[in-house]
C-alpha positions in Angstrom: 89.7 31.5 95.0 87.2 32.5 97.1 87.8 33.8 100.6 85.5 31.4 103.4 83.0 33.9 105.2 83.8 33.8 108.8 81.2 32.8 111.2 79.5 35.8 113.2 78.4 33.0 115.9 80.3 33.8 119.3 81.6 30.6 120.5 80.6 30.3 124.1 82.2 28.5 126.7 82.1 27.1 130.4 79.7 29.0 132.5 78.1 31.0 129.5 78.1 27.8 127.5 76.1 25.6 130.2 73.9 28.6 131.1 73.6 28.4 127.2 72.5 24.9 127.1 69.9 24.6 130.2 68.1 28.0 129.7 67.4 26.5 125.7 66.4 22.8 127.4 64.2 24.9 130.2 62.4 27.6 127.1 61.9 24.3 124.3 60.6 21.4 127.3 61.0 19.3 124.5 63.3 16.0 124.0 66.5 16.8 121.9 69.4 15.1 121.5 72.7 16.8 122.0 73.2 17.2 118.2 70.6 18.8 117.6 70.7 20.9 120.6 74.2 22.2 119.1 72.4 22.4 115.7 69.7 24.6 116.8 72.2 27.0 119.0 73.5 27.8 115.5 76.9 26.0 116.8 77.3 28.7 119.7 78.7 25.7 121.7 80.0 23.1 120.2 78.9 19.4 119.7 81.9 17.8 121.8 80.9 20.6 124.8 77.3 20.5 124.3 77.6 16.8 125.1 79.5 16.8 127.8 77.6 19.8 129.1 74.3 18.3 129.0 76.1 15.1 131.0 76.6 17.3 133.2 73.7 18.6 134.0 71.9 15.2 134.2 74.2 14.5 137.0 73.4 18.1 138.7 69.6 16.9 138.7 68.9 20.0 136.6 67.9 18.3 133.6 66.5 14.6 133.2 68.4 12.3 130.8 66.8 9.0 128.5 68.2 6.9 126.9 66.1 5.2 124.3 67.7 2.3 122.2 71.4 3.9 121.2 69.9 7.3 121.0 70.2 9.6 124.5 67.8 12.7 125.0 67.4 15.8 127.6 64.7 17.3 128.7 63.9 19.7 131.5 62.7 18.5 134.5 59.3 18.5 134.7 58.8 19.4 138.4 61.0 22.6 137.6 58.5 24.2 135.3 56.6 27.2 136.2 53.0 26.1 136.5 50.0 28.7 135.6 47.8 29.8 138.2 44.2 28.7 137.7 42.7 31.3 136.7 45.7 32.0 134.0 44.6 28.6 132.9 40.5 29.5 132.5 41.3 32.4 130.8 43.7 30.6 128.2 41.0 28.3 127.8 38.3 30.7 127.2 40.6 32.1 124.7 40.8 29.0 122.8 37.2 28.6 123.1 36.6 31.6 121.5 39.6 31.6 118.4 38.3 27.8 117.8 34.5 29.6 117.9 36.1 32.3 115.7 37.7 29.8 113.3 34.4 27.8 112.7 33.1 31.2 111.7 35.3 32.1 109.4 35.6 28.8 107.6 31.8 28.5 106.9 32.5 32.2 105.6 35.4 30.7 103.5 33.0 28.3 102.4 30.7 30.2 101.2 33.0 32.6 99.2 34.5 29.1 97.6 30.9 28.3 96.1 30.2 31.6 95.4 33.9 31.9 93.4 33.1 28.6 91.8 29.8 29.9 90.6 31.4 33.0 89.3 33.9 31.1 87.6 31.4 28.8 85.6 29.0 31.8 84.6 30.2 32.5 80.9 31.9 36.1 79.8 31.0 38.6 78.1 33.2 37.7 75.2 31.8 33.9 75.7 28.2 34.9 75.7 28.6 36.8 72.5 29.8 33.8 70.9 27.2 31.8 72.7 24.4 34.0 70.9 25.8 34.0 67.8 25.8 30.0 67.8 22.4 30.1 68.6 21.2 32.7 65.9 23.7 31.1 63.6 21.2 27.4 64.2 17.9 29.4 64.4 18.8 31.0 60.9 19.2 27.2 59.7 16.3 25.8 60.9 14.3 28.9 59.8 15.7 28.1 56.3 14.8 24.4 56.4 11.5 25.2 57.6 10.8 27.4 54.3 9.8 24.8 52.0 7.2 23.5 54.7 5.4 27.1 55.2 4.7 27.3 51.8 3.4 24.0 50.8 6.8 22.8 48.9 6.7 19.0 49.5 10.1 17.8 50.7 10.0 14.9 48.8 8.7 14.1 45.5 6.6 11.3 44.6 9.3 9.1 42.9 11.3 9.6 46.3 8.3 8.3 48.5 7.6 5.5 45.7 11.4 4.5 45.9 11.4 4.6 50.0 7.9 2.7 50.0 9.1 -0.2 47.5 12.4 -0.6 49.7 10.2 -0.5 53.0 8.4 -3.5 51.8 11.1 -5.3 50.1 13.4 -4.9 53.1 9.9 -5.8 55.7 9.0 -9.2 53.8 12.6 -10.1 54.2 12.2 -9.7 57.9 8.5 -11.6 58.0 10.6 -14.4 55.7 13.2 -14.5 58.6 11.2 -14.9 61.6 9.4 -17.4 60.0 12.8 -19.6 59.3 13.4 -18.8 62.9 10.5 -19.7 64.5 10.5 -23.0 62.5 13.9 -23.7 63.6 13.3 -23.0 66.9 10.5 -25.4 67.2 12.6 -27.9 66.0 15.1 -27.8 69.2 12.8 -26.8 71.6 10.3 -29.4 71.0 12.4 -32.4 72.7 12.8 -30.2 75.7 10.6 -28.9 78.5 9.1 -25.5 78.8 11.4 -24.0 81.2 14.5 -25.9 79.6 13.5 -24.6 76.4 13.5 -20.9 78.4 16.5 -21.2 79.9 18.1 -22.0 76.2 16.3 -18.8 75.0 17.4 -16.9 78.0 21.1 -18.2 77.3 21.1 -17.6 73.9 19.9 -14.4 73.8 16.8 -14.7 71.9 14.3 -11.8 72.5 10.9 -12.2 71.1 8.6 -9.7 69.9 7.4 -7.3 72.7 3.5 -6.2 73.1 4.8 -2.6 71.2 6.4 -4.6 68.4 2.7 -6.9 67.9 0.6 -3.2 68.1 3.0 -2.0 64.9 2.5 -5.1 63.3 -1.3 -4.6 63.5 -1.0 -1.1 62.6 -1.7 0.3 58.8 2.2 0.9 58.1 2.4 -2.8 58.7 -0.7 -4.2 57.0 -0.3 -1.7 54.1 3.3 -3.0 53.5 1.8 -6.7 53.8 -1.0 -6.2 50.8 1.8 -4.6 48.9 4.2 -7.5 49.2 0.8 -10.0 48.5 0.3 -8.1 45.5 3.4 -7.5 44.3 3.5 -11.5 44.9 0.6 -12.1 42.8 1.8 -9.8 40.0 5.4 -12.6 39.7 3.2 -15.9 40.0 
Protein backbone atom coordinates (compact mmCIF):
# COMPACT_ATOMS: atom_id res chain seq x y z
CA UNK A 1 0.00 0.00 0.00
CA UNK A 2 0.87 3.26 -0.56
CA UNK A 3 1.78 5.68 2.17
CA UNK A 4 -0.79 9.10 1.89
CA UNK A 5 1.56 12.26 1.22
CA UNK A 6 1.14 14.57 4.09
CA UNK A 7 0.06 17.97 3.44
CA UNK A 8 2.91 20.74 3.50
CA UNK A 9 -0.10 23.41 4.08
CA UNK A 10 0.36 24.98 7.78
CA UNK A 11 -2.95 24.90 9.31
CA UNK A 12 -3.56 28.37 10.70
CA UNK A 13 -5.57 29.28 13.49
CA UNK A 14 -7.29 32.16 15.59
CA UNK A 15 -5.48 35.38 15.11
CA UNK A 16 -3.28 34.17 12.16
CA UNK A 17 -6.31 32.42 10.72
CA UNK A 18 -8.71 35.67 10.68
CA UNK A 19 -5.69 37.88 9.68
CA UNK A 20 -5.59 35.03 7.05
CA UNK A 21 -9.07 35.41 5.85
CA UNK A 22 -9.53 39.40 5.72
CA UNK A 23 -6.07 40.29 4.21
CA UNK A 24 -7.22 37.55 1.12
CA UNK A 25 -11.08 39.33 1.14
CA UNK A 26 -9.22 42.95 1.23
CA UNK A 27 -6.24 41.81 -1.86
CA UNK A 28 -9.30 39.76 -4.21
CA UNK A 29 -12.33 42.71 -3.59
CA UNK A 30 -14.27 40.21 -5.10
CA UNK A 31 -17.49 38.18 -3.77
CA UNK A 32 -16.54 34.55 -2.54
CA UNK A 33 -18.31 32.39 -0.59
CA UNK A 34 -16.64 30.81 2.41
CA UNK A 35 -16.03 27.58 0.42
CA UNK A 36 -14.30 28.78 -1.85
CA UNK A 37 -12.44 31.19 0.17
CA UNK A 38 -11.08 27.92 2.13
CA UNK A 39 -10.59 26.45 -1.39
CA UNK A 40 -8.44 29.07 -2.69
CA UNK A 41 -6.25 29.37 0.82
CA UNK A 42 -5.16 25.88 -0.31
CA UNK A 43 -7.17 24.66 3.05
CA UNK A 44 -4.68 26.82 5.32
CA UNK A 45 -7.89 27.42 7.47
CA UNK A 46 -10.39 25.20 7.40
CA UNK A 47 -14.03 25.31 5.99
CA UNK A 48 -15.85 25.05 9.50
CA UNK A 49 -13.26 28.14 10.76
CA UNK A 50 -13.26 30.03 7.65
CA UNK A 51 -17.00 30.21 8.13
CA UNK A 52 -17.30 31.11 11.28
CA UNK A 53 -14.42 33.56 10.77
CA UNK A 54 -15.83 35.35 8.04
CA UNK A 55 -19.16 35.66 10.44
CA UNK A 56 -17.15 37.21 12.38
CA UNK A 57 -15.92 39.72 10.68
CA UNK A 58 -19.33 40.76 9.17
CA UNK A 59 -20.28 41.51 12.62
CA UNK A 60 -16.84 43.56 13.27
CA UNK A 61 -17.94 45.85 10.19
CA UNK A 62 -14.70 44.80 8.63
CA UNK A 63 -16.13 42.92 5.83
CA UNK A 64 -19.77 43.28 4.22
CA UNK A 65 -21.80 40.15 4.12
CA UNK A 66 -24.95 39.14 1.25
CA UNK A 67 -26.90 36.93 1.21
CA UNK A 68 -28.32 36.00 -2.13
CA UNK A 69 -31.12 33.27 -2.34
CA UNK A 70 -29.48 30.27 -0.02
CA UNK A 71 -26.02 31.25 -1.06
CA UNK A 72 -24.01 33.95 1.51
CA UNK A 73 -20.96 35.99 0.10
CA UNK A 74 -18.03 38.39 1.59
CA UNK A 75 -16.60 41.04 0.20
CA UNK A 76 -14.43 43.84 1.54
CA UNK A 77 -15.87 46.89 2.31
CA UNK A 78 -15.85 49.16 -0.19
CA UNK A 79 -15.28 52.41 1.72
CA UNK A 80 -12.03 50.62 3.23
CA UNK A 81 -10.19 50.43 -0.08
CA UNK A 82 -7.24 52.49 -0.89
CA UNK A 83 -8.37 54.95 -3.59
CA UNK A 84 -5.64 56.24 -6.31
CA UNK A 85 -4.67 59.67 -6.33
CA UNK A 86 -5.72 61.47 -9.61
CA UNK A 87 -2.99 61.75 -11.21
CA UNK A 88 -2.16 57.85 -10.46
CA UNK A 89 -5.41 57.40 -12.25
CA UNK A 90 -4.40 59.69 -15.69
CA UNK A 91 -1.39 58.07 -15.82
CA UNK A 92 -2.98 54.42 -15.71
CA UNK A 93 -5.18 55.61 -18.20
CA UNK A 94 -2.72 57.02 -20.57
CA UNK A 95 -1.22 53.67 -20.17
CA UNK A 96 -4.15 51.94 -21.42
CA UNK A 97 -4.47 54.36 -24.03
CA UNK A 98 -1.32 53.57 -25.33
CA UNK A 99 -1.15 49.29 -24.88
CA UNK A 100 -4.87 49.46 -26.56
CA UNK A 101 -3.01 51.99 -29.36
CA UNK A 102 -0.14 49.47 -29.26
CA UNK A 103 -2.46 46.48 -29.63
CA UNK A 104 -4.37 47.91 -32.74
CA UNK A 105 -0.92 48.09 -34.17
CA UNK A 106 0.22 44.92 -33.76
CA UNK A 107 -2.97 43.23 -34.82
CA UNK A 108 -3.18 44.96 -38.27
CA UNK A 109 0.68 43.77 -38.31
CA UNK A 110 -0.76 40.19 -37.40
CA UNK A 111 -3.03 40.73 -40.16
CA UNK A 112 -0.92 41.30 -42.50
CA UNK A 113 1.55 38.43 -41.88
CA UNK A 114 -1.81 36.04 -41.85
CA UNK A 115 -2.40 37.07 -45.62
CA UNK A 116 0.99 37.10 -46.43
CA UNK A 117 1.39 33.28 -44.73
CA UNK A 118 -1.77 32.32 -46.58
CA UNK A 119 -0.34 33.52 -49.86
CA UNK A 120 2.80 31.69 -49.17
CA UNK A 121 1.08 28.71 -48.34
CA UNK A 122 -1.05 28.60 -51.75
CA UNK A 123 2.09 29.47 -54.04
CA UNK A 124 3.04 25.80 -55.33
CA UNK A 125 6.74 24.14 -54.44
CA UNK A 126 9.38 23.46 -56.02
CA UNK A 127 8.64 19.76 -56.14
CA UNK A 128 4.86 20.86 -57.19
CA UNK A 129 5.91 23.16 -59.97
CA UNK A 130 8.04 20.53 -61.50
CA UNK A 131 5.23 18.34 -61.65
CA UNK A 132 3.12 21.21 -62.76
CA UNK A 133 5.47 21.71 -65.95
CA UNK A 134 5.70 18.39 -66.74
CA UNK A 135 1.77 18.17 -67.01
CA UNK A 136 1.83 20.93 -69.21
CA UNK A 137 4.67 19.67 -71.63
CA UNK A 138 3.19 16.24 -71.22
CA UNK A 139 -0.48 18.05 -72.98
CA UNK A 140 1.52 20.41 -75.34
CA UNK A 141 3.46 17.14 -76.73
CA UNK A 142 -0.24 15.74 -77.39
CA UNK A 143 -1.69 18.42 -78.92
CA UNK A 144 1.45 18.92 -81.02
CA UNK A 145 0.93 15.33 -82.11
CA UNK A 146 -2.74 15.78 -83.00
CA UNK A 147 -2.01 18.74 -84.80
CA UNK A 148 0.53 16.75 -87.22
CA UNK A 149 -1.86 15.46 -89.63
CA UNK A 150 -3.37 19.05 -90.06
CA UNK A 151 0.22 20.76 -91.02
CA UNK A 152 0.69 18.53 -93.57
CA UNK A 153 -2.50 18.41 -95.39
CA UNK A 154 -3.60 14.67 -94.01
CA UNK A 155 -7.43 15.08 -93.94
CA UNK A 156 -8.73 13.80 -90.65
CA UNK A 157 -11.50 12.25 -92.05
CA UNK A 158 -12.02 10.40 -95.15
CA UNK A 159 -14.67 10.82 -97.59
CA UNK A 160 -16.74 7.67 -96.63
CA UNK A 161 -16.58 9.10 -92.94
CA UNK A 162 -18.03 12.66 -94.07
CA UNK A 163 -20.50 10.73 -96.43
CA UNK A 164 -21.60 8.49 -93.46
CA UNK A 165 -21.89 11.72 -90.94
CA UNK A 166 -23.65 13.75 -93.82
CA UNK A 167 -26.43 10.93 -94.51
CA UNK A 168 -27.05 10.57 -90.57
CA UNK A 169 -27.20 14.47 -90.30
CA UNK A 170 -29.99 14.53 -92.71
CA UNK A 171 -31.72 11.39 -91.66
CA UNK A 172 -31.65 12.36 -88.09
CA UNK A 173 -32.67 16.53 -89.24
CA UNK A 174 -35.90 15.41 -91.28
CA UNK A 175 -36.85 13.42 -88.25
CA UNK A 176 -36.75 16.63 -86.31
CA UNK A 177 -38.66 18.82 -89.28
CA UNK A 178 -41.30 15.57 -89.25
CA UNK A 179 -41.60 16.26 -85.47
CA UNK A 180 -42.22 19.80 -85.12
CA UNK A 181 -44.64 19.56 -87.66
CA UNK A 182 -46.78 16.80 -85.60
CA UNK A 183 -46.24 19.27 -82.88
CA UNK A 184 -47.31 22.22 -84.19
CA UNK A 185 -50.40 20.53 -85.68
CA UNK A 186 -51.21 19.23 -82.35
CA UNK A 187 -50.79 22.22 -80.71
CA UNK A 188 -53.18 24.06 -82.95
CA UNK A 189 -55.58 21.66 -82.23
CA UNK A 190 -55.77 22.67 -78.26
CA UNK A 191 -55.01 26.01 -78.46
CA UNK A 192 -57.49 26.90 -80.98
CA UNK A 193 -60.69 26.76 -78.52
CA UNK A 194 -58.70 28.99 -76.22
CA UNK A 195 -57.58 32.64 -76.15
CA UNK A 196 -54.23 34.00 -76.83
CA UNK A 197 -52.96 34.52 -73.49
CA UNK A 198 -54.73 31.26 -72.17
CA UNK A 199 -53.16 29.46 -74.80
CA UNK A 200 -49.66 31.26 -73.40
CA UNK A 201 -50.11 30.51 -70.17
CA UNK A 202 -50.63 26.53 -71.20
CA UNK A 203 -47.37 27.00 -73.15
CA UNK A 204 -45.75 28.73 -70.28
CA UNK A 205 -47.06 25.83 -67.92
CA UNK A 206 -46.10 23.17 -70.04
CA UNK A 207 -42.91 24.01 -70.82
CA UNK A 208 -43.01 24.44 -74.34
CA UNK A 209 -40.10 26.62 -75.84
CA UNK A 210 -40.33 27.60 -79.36
CA UNK A 211 -37.73 28.25 -81.73
CA UNK A 212 -35.54 31.24 -80.80
CA UNK A 213 -34.44 34.05 -83.56
CA UNK A 214 -30.69 32.01 -83.51
CA UNK A 215 -32.50 28.72 -84.06
CA UNK A 216 -34.66 30.48 -87.41
CA UNK A 217 -31.02 32.11 -88.71
CA UNK A 218 -29.55 28.22 -88.66
CA UNK A 219 -32.49 27.04 -90.32
CA UNK A 220 -31.94 29.66 -93.13
CA UNK A 221 -28.42 28.90 -93.25
CA UNK A 222 -26.63 26.46 -96.03
CA UNK A 223 -26.12 23.51 -93.35
CA UNK A 224 -29.82 23.64 -93.06
CA UNK A 225 -31.00 24.16 -96.66
CA UNK A 226 -28.33 21.87 -97.98
CA UNK A 227 -29.59 19.02 -95.64
CA UNK A 228 -33.32 19.99 -96.82
CA UNK A 229 -32.45 19.38 -100.84
CA UNK A 230 -30.83 16.23 -99.71
CA UNK A 231 -33.78 14.82 -97.83
CA UNK A 232 -36.16 16.27 -101.04
CA UNK A 233 -33.91 14.35 -103.24
CA UNK A 234 -33.33 11.53 -101.41
CA UNK A 235 -37.40 11.69 -101.25
CA UNK A 236 -37.78 11.78 -104.87
CA UNK A 237 -35.26 9.00 -105.58
CA UNK A 238 -38.03 6.40 -103.05
CA UNK A 239 -41.31 7.83 -104.76
Amino acid sequence: MTSKVKSEVKILKGQDAENKVLDYVKRINRPYGAVDISANLKGAVPKPATQKILLALAEKGKITQKTYSKSTFFVANQSDCDVLPENKVKVLAEETDALLESNKTLTAEIKTASAELARIKSTPTDSELVAQIEEVESKVTKLRAHLEPLRAGTPLFSTSELDALDSEWVQWRAEWVRRRKVFYNFWALVSDPLSQPDAVELAEDLGIEYDTPEHLQVERGPLCVVALAQAQASSSKRR
